[in-house]
matplotlib code that plots the C-alpha trace (Angstrom):
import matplotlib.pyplot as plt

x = [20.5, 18.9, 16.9, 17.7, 14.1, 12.3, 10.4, 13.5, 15.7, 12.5, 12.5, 15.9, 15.5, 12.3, 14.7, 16.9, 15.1, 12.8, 16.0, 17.9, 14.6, 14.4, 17.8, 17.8, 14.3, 15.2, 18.2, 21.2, 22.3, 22.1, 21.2, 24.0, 25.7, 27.9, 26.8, 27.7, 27.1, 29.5, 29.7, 25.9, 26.1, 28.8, 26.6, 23.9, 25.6, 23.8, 24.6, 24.9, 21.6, 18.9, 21.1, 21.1, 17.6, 16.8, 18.9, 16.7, 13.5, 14.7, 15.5, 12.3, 10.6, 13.5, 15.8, 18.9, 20.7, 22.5, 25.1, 26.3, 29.9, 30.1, 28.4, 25.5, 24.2, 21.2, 19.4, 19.6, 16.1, 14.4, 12.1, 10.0, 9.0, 8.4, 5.5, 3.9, 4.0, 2.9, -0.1, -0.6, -0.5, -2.8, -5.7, -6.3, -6.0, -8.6, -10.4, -10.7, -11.9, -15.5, -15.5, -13.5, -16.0, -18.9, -17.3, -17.5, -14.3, -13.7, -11.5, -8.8, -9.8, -8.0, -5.1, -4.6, -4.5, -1.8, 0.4, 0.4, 1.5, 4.6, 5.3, 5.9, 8.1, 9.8, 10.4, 11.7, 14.1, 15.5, 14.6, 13.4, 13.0, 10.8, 9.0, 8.5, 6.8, 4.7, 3.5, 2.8, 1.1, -1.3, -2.0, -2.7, -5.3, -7.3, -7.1, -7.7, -10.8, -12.2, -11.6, -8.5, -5.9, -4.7, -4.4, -2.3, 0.1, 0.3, 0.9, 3.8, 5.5, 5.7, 6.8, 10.3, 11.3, 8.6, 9.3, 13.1, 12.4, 9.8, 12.6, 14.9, 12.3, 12.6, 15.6, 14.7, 14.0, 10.4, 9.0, 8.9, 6.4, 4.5, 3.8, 2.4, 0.5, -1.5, -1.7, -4.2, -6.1, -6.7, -7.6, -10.1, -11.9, -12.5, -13.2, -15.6, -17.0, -16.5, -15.9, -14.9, -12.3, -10.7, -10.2, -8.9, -6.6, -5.0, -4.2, -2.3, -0.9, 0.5, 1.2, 3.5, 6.1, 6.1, 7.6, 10.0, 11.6, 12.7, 15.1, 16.3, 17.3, 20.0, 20.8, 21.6, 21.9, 23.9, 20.9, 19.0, 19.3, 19.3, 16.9, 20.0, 21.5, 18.0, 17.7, 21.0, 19.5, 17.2, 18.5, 17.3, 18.1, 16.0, 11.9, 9.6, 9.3, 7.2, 3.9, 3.2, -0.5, -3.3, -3.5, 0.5]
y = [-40.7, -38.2, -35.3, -32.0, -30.7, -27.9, -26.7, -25.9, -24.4, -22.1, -21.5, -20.6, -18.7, -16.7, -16.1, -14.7, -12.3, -11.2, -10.8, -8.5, -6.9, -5.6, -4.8, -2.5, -0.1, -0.4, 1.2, -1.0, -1.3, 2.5, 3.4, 3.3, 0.0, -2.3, -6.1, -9.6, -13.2, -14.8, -12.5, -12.9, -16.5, -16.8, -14.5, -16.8, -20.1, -20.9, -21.9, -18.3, -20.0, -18.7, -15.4, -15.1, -15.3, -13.0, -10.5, -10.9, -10.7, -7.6, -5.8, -6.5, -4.2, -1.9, -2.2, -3.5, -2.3, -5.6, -4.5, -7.7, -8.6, -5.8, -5.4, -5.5, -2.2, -1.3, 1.0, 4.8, 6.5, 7.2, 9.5, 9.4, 5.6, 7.2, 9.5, 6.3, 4.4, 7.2, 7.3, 3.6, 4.2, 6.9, 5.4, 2.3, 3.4, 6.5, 3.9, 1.2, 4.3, 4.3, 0.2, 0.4, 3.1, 0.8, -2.6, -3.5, -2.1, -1.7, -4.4, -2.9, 0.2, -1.1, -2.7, 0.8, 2.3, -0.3, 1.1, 4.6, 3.6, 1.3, 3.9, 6.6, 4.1, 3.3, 7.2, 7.9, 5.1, 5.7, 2.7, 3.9, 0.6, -0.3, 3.3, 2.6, -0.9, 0.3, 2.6, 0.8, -2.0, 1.3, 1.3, -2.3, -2.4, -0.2, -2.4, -5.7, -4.2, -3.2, -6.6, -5.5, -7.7, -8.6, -4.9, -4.1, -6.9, -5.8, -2.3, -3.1, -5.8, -2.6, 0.5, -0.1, 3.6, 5.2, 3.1, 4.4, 7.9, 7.4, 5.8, 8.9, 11.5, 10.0, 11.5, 15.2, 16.6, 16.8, 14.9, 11.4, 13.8, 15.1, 11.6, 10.7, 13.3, 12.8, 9.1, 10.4, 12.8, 9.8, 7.4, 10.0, 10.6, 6.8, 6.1, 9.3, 7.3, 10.8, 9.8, 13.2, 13.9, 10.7, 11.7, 14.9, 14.4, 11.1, 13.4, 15.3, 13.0, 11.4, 14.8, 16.1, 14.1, 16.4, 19.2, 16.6, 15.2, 18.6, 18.7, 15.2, 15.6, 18.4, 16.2, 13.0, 13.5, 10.7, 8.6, 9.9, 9.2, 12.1, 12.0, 11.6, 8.5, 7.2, 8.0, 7.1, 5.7, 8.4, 10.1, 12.6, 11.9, 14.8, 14.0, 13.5, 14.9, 18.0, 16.8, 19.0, 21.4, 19.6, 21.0, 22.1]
z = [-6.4, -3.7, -5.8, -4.6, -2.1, -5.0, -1.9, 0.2, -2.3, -2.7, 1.0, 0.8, -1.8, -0.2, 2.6, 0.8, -1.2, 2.1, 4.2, 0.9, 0.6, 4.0, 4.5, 1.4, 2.3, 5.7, 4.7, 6.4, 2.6, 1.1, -2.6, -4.8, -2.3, -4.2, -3.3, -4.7, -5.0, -3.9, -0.3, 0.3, -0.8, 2.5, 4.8, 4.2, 3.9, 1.1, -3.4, -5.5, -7.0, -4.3, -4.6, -7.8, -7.8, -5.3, -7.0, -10.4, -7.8, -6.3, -9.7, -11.0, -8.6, -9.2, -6.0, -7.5, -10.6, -12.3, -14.5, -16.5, -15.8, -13.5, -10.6, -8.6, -6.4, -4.5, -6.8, -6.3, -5.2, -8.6, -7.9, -10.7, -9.2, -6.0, -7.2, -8.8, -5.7, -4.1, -6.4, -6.1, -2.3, -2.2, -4.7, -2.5, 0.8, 0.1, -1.3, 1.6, 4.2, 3.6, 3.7, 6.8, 8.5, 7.1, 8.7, 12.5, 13.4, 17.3, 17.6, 14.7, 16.5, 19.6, 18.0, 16.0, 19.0, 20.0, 17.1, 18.1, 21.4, 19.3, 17.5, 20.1, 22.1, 19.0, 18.0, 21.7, 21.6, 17.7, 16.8, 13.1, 11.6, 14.1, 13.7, 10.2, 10.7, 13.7, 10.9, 8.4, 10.6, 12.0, 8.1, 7.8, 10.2, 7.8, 4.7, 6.9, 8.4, 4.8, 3.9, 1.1, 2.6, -1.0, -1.8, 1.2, -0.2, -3.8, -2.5, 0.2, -2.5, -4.7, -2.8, -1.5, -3.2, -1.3, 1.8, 1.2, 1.2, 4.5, 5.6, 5.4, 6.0, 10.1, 10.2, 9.9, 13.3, 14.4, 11.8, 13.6, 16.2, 13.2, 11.7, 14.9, 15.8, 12.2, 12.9, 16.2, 13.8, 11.4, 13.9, 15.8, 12.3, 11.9, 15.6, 15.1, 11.6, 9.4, 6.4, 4.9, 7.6, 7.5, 3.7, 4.6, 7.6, 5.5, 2.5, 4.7, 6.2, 2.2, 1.1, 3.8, 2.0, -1.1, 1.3, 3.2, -0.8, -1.4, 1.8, 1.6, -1.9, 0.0, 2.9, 0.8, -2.9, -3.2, -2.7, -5.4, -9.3, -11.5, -14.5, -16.7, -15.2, -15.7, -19.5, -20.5, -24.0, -24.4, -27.5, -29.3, -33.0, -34.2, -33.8, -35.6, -39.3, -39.6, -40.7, -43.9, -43.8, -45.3, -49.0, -49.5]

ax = plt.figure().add_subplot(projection="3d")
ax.plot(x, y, z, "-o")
ax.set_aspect("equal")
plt.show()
């Protein structure tokens, strides 16, 4: 009897999961989506096993909603995920900036450079998928020249909310331009080793996204999950007893 190849069926199941994954914060499957088994099974030409699996992989970082002997659906933007990315995303890359000033850099230098150039091609030509990985490879340059490969990994593996909402923001005019134009500011204050700028012009560049929420929470409320879809069990049943004064 031929035993089934563990490492393939976990290949398969990888590609699964990566090729789900990057359809869903890339956007080609929207928030609130229905999808199943047995149709990706087909797509892929694979069991409803690696599927399966994928699916459970993907709702552990929050990206699909399983509702048991229901349905499946790409999760809505929470946005209260979002700001913790965010935070997560913020903490580490302000972090790796003085390392990556300290570190022989010219070569990432040059390939950051690179980027820019990727990303304005990618911008001019609408190609926002591609806009979105130019930029996040500009931003991977950083943690690879600081020497925090393994934090770039845990952060990407846990942002696909945030990477959703970048993914939207594109698509309000002018701010493809803007996101460029503060890549150059970032990459002159590292090029120029000033540590304090760098800082500066990168928290601008994060918190400009505050500002852009707001408006895509107009253009596509669909995509977003209201705080009371999200606290569906949270029930008041009244508190906490009133603690009585000391001495009554």
């Amino acid at each position: 009897m031929i035993k089934p190849d563990k490492n393939r069926q976990k290949s398969v199941q990888a590609e699964v999961y990566f090729a789900m994954r990057n359809s869903i914060v890339n956007l080609n499957l929207v928030p609130g989506s229905s999808i199943s088994e047995t149709e990706i099974s087909q797509k892929f030409k694979v069991s409803r096993t690696p599927v399966r699996e994928a699916f459970i992989q993907l709702s552990m970082e929050g990206l699909v909603e399983v509702i048991p002997q229901k349905e499946t659906r790409v999760s809505l933007i929470d946005l209260k995920r979002v700001k913790q990315e965010f935070f997560l995303r913020e903490s580490l890359e302000t972090a790796v900036l003085e390392p990556f000033i300290s570190n022989n850099n010219i070569m990432y230098l040059t390939e950051m450079e690179q980027m820019l150039a990727f990303q304005n091609d990618a911008l001019k030509s609408k190609s926002y998928a591609d806009f979105i990985n130019f930029d996040d490879l500009f931003h991977q340059l950083i943690f690879e020249a600081a020497d925090q490969s393994l934090s770039w990994e845990v952060l990407s593996s846990m942002s696909g909310h945030y990477h959703r909402l970048r993914m939207l923001s594109i698509l309000i005019a002018g701010i493809g331009d803007e996101k460029i134009g503060e890549h150059r500011k970032i990459f002159t204050a590292l090029k120029q080793k000033d540590l304090e700028k760098s800082k500066k012009m990168l928290y601008h560049h994060l918190h400009n996204l505050d500002t852009e929420e707001k408006l895509l929470m107009k253009m596509f409320p669909e995509y977003f999950a209201s705080q009371e879809s999200l606290n569906t069990f949270d029930v008041d049943f009244g508190g906490l007893p009133q603690l009585q004064k000391h001495g009554n």
